[in-house]
N, C-alpha and C positions, 0 to 999 in steps of 0.2 A: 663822816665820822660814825663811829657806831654807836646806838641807843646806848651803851654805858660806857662812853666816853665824858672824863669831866673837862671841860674847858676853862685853861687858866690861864690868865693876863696878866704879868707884872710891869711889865715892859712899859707900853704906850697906851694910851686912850684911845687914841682915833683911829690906830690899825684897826679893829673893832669895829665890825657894824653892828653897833648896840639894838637896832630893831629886829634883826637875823638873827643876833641871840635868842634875845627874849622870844622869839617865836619859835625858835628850836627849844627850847628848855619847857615852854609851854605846852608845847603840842609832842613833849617824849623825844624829840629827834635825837637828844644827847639827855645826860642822865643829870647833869651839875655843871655849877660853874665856879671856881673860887677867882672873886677879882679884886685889885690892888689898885688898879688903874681906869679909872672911865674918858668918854670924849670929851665932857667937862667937869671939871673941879673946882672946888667940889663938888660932888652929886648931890643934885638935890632931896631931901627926906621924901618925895615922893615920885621918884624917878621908878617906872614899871620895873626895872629889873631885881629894884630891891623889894618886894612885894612877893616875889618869888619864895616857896619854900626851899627850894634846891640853886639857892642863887647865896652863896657866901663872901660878903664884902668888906676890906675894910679901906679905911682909910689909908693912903699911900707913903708909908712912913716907916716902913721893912727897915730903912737904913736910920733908923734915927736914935740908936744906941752911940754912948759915949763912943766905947770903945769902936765902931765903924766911921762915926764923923770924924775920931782921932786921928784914924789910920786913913782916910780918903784926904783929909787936909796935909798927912804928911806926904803922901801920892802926889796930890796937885804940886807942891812945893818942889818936890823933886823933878816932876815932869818939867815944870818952868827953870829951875837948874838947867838942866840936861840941855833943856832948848837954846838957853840964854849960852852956854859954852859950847854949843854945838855938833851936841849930843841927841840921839832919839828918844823923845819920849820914852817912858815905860809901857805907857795904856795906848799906845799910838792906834787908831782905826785903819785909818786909807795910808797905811806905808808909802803907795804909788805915789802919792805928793809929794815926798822927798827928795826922792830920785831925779 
């Protein structure tokens, strides 16, 4: 990556090797990092990476507006429809399993 590259996680924790971070961010390798997600959760108040001035965290909760749990429970609902009459999912991943 380049020194002013910011690295950013929403996704998973453990993809992440949180010690190659924090050593990259320390030592310049990359410029920032804004993360959402760590390899444990919660992170603890004294985990090295939040210590960091160029380390921006928060808690893992992006989706926790009404209006997105609204809309992800009517998702889930429909998906199990679909499934239960024999239909494909909406969000389906691995389509290959169907087949």
């Amino acid at each position: 990556m380049k020194k002013s590259a910011i690295f950013i996680n929403a996704g998973r924790g453990p993809v992440v090797d949180e010690q190659a971070l924090y050593d990259a961010l320390k030592n310049g390798e990359i410029a920032a990092a804004g993360l959402d997600v760590f390899e444990k959760e919660p992170i603890s108040a004294d985990h090295p990476l939040l210590a960091l001035p160029n380390v921006t965290a928060i808690p893992h909760i992006g989706s926790a507006s009404t209006e997105t749990r609204t809309t992800m429970i009517k998702l889930c609902g429909a998906n199990v429809k679909a499934v239960l009459t024999g239909d494909s999912p909406k969000t389906i991943v691995n389509k290959e399993v169907l087949q």
